[in-house]
N, C-alpha and C positions, 0 to 999 in steps of 0.2 A: 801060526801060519808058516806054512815050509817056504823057503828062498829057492827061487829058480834055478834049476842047475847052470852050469857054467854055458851046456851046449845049449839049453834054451836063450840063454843069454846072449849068446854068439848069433844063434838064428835069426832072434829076433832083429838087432843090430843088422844084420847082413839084408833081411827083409826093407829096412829102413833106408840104407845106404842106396838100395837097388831102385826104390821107387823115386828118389832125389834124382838122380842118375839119369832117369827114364825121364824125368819134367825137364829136365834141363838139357836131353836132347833133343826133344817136342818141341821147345823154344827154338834151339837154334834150326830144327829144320822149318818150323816156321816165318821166322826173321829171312832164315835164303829164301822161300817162295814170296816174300812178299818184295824183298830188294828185286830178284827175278821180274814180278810184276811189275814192278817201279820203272825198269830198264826198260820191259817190253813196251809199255805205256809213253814213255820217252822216246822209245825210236819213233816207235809210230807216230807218236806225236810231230817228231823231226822230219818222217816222213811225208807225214803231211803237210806241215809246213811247205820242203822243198817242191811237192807237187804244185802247191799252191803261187810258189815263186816264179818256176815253172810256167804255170798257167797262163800267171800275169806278165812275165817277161814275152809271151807267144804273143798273147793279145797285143800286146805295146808295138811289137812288131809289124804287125798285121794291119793294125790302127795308123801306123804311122807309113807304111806303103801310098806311095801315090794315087795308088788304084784301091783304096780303100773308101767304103764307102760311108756316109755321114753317121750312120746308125753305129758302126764299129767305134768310128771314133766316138761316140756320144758314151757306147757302154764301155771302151776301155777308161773312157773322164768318169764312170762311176767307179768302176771297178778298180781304177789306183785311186779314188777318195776313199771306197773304202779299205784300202792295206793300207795308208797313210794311218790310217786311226789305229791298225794293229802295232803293237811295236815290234813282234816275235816276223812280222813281215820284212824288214828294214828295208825296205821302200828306199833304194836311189834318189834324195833329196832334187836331183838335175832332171826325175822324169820329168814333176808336174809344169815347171818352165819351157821345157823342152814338148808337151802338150801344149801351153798356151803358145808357141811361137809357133807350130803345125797348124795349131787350128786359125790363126790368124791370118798365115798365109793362105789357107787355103779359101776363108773369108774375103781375102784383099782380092785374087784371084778371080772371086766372082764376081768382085765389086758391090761386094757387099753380101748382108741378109738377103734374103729372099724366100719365098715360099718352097722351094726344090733346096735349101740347103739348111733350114729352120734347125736340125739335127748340130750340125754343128755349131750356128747361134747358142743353142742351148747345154751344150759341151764348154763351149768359153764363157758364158755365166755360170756354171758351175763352178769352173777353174778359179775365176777371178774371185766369185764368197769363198772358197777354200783358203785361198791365200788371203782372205779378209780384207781385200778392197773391192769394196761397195759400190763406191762410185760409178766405176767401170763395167760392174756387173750388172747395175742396174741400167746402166746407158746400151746392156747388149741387151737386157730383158725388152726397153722400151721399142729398141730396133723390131725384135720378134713380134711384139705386140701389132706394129705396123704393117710387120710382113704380112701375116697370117700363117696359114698353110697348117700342114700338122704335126706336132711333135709331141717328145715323147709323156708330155703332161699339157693338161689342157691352158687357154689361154688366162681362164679365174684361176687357176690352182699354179700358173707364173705370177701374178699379180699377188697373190697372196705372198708369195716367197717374194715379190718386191716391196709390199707390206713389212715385212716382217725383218727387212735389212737395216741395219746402226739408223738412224737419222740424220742427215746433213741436208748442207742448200741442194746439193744432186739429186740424192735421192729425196727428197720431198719434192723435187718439181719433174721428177722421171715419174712418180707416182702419181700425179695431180695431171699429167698429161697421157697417164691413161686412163684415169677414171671415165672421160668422154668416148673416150675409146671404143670402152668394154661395159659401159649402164646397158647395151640392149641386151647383153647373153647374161645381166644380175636378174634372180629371183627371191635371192635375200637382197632387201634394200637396204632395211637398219645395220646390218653388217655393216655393209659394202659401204653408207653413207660415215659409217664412223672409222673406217681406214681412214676415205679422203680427207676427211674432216681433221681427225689427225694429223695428219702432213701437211694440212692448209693450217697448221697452228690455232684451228676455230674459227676460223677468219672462212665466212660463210661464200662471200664473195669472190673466191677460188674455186667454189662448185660451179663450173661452167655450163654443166652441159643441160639439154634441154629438158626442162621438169624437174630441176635438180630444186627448185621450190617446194614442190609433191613430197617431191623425196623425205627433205629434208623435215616436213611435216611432219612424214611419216617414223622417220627417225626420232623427231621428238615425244613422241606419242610412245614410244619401245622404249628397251630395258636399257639399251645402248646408251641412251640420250646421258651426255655429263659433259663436263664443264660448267665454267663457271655464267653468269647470265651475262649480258652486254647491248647496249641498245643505247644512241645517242637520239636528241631532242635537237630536232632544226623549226628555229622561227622561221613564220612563212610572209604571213599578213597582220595587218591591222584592220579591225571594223569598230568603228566611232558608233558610240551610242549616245546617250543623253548628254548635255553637260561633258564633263569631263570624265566621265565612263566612257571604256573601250573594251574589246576583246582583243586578246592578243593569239591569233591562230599558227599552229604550227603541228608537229608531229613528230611521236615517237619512233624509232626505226626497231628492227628487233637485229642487232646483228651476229647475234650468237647462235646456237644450236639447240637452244633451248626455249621451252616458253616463255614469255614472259606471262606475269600477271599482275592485272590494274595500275598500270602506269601513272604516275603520279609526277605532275612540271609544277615547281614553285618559282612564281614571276616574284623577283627580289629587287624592288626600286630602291635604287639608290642616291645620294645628292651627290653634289659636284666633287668632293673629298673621298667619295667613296664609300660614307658610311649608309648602311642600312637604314630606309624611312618607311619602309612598307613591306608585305608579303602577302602574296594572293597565287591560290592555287587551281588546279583543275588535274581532271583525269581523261582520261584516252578513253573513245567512243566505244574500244574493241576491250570488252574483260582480259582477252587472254590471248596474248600474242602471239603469232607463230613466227617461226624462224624465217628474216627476210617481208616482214609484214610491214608496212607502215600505219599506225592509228595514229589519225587525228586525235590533237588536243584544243579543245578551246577555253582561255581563263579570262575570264569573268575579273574585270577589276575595274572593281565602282569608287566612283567618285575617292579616285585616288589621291594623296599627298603630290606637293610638289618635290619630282624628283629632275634629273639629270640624263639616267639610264636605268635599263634593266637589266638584270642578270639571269638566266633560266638555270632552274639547278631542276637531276632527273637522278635518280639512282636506280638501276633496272632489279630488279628482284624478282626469282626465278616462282615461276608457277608451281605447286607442289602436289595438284589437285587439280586432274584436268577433267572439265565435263566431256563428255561424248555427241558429239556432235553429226548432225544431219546430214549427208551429202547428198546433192541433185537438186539443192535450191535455187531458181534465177530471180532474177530482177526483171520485169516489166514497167517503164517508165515513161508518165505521158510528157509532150513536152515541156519543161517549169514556166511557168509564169510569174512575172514579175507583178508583183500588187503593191498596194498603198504601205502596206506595213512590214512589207518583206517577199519572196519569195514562194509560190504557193509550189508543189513539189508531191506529185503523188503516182502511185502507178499499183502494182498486183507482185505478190511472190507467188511463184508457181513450183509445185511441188512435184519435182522428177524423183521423188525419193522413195525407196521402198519400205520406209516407217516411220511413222509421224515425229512431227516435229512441236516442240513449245516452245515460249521465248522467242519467237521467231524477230528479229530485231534490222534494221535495212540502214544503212550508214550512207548520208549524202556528202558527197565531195565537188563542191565547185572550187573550176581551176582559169587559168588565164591559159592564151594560148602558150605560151612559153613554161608552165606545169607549173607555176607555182598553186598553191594554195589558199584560195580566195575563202573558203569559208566551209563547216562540216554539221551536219546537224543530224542525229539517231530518230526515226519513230518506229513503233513496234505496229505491226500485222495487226489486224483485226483477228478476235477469236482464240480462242482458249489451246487450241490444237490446230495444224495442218495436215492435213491426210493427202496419204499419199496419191500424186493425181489433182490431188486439188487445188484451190487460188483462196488469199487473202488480200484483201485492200490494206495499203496503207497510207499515209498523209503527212504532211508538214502543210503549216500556212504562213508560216511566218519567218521562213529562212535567211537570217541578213549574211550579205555576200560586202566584201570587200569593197571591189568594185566588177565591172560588166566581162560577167565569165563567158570564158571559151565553149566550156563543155564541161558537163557531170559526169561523175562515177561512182558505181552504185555499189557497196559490200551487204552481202545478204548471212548470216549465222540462223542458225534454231539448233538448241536440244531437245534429241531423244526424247520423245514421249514415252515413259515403260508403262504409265499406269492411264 
């Protein structure tokens, strides 16, 4: 094989050098159009910024004129929350202060909230979550809620954002005093019942307003429904029986947000020292409690040891199984008669419902006139089913009462017929 000549050798080399040469200026005219780029992209970017500084600095202006009207100042309190959150904006730390001392003046001005200045109410709870005191924010939200009128978000979609503020003694009783407020314009109840319920710490008895019982029915029955169960056992009366057998009447309360279910009171006698001589129990006339319910207990305790006192112990325990229950049942009741052996106690349930009912089961409560609870006694409906529209009889004969009641009250339950 022949060796390339010198000039081939040369060529080829000068070929090689020439194409190195040629990538290596590719690169850098590449590298300048994209720093180029980098710059153009940057001004702009700068540029836009300062329009945007710009923008907001006009609006601040405009907003804060006298003769500014609630709307401006509402959208300049959005529009500096949001460059607060840009950093590339650097937002004058003195605006947002310098907003909440405008908008207050011009609050004090009016002497207050009102329906003609709602706009700016809701401009200074903005301010005030911004700056992350709650208290004060929520104390402007309750204001709004009182006023009415219209602003720039509705009155459930304020309540929700006073929902949704830190927790304290403020806001949970600025919350609890709108719940009354705003129940007519809820369509979600379970929702709605488990904000208030929330801020009432479960404590059911902070749900003030009217039908807040329905509600909260209703609420337990839904996906909402949690916490923990809670229901305390108040003695009421005594009814003597044979000998030294009595009944000891009283009832369980449900004071949680949940169901309870089959309540269970153990009467625990005990002697003079305190120990334990006896234990007799009973359950609650109602399966299954609903939040705010009171059932009757009565416990049976026959020809008991000699004791001292008694002790009632209750542990509530949440329902975890709820039947489906009837609604549009009443009570028709004749007047009770007292007999030789008790009580006779009868009358009809009548059936407003629009699908049958089983179990239909009627809970008597006689009371004194001062409400205590003289005595309780369950009889069940005649008949296998209740159809809708229709009456069943039902009866007691033998009712023993404490002593001479004021006035009965009637609880009527049935489930769901499916089949």
């Amino acid at each position: 094989m022949k060796n390339p000549s010198p000039r081939r050798v040369a060529l080829l080399l000068g070929l090689s050098f020439g194409l190195s040469g040629c990538s290596f200026i590719f690169d850098a005219v590449n590298k300048s159009k994209a720093k180029k780029a980098d710059e153009e992209a940057q001004q702009a970017q700068e540029a836009e910024l300062a329009e945007a500084r710009a923008a907001l600095a006009k609006q601040r202006e405009a907003a804060l004129d006298p003769a500014s009207t609630p709307q401006q100042l509402w959208e300049y309190g959005v529009a500096l929350a949001e460059a607060r959150q840009d950093e590339s904006m650097q937002v004058d730390p003195a605006w947002t202060p310098e907003l909440e001392a405008a908008l207050s003046q011009r609050l004090e001005a009016a002497g207050g909230i009102n329906a003609e200045n709602t706009y700016v109410g809701f401009a200074l709870a903005k301010v005030y979550s911004d700056l992350e005191r709650p208290d004060e924010s929520v104390a402007v939200m309750l204001e709004l809620v009182k006023a009415g009128g219209e602003g720039p978000i509705s009155q459930l979609e304020l309540f929700d954002a006073a929902a949704a503020l830190p927790r304290s003694e403020t806001t949970d009783a600025a919350v609890l005093e709108m719940c009354p407020l705003l129940r007519p314009q809820v369509e979600s109840v379970s929702a709605f019942v488990s904000r208030c319920l929330g801020r009432a710490g479960g404590d059911i008895s902070k749900l003030t307003w009217e039908g807040a019982l329905d509600d909260l029915e209703v609420y337990a029955r839904s996906s909402y429904a949690s916490g923990p169960p809670a229901g305390t056992y108040t003695f009421q009366s005594r009814i003597k029986g044979y000998k030294k057998t009595f009944w000891a009447v009283g009832y369980v309360e449900n004071t949680s947000g949940v169901y309870l279910t089959d309540p269970k009171v153990t009467a625990v006698l005990l002697d003079d020292g305190g120990a334990e001589v006896g234990t007799f129990s009973g359950y609650s006339m109602i399966d299954q409690v609903a939040p705010g319910v009171r059932a009757p207990v009565t416990i049976l305790i026959s020809d008991p040891p000699a004791h001292a006192s008694i002790r009632y112990e209750y542990e509530a325990e949440r329902a975890e199984y709820l039947t489906e229950q009837v609604k549009g049942l009443r009570v028709e009741a004749l007047t009770p008669k007292r007999k030789r052996y008790g009580w006779k106690i009868e009358g009809k349930v009548i059936s407003e419902a629009e699908v049958p009912a089983k179990f239909v089961k009627v809970v008597i409560q006689a009371f004194d006139a001062e409400g205590t609870l003289l005595g309780a006694q369950a009889a069940y409906a005649d008949g296998d089913t209740l159809s809708p529209g229709g009456s069943a009889r039902w009866q007691t004969l033998s009712m023993e009462i404490a002593s001479k009641p004021d006035h009965f009250e009637y609880w009527v339950s049935g489930r769901v017929a499916n089949d």
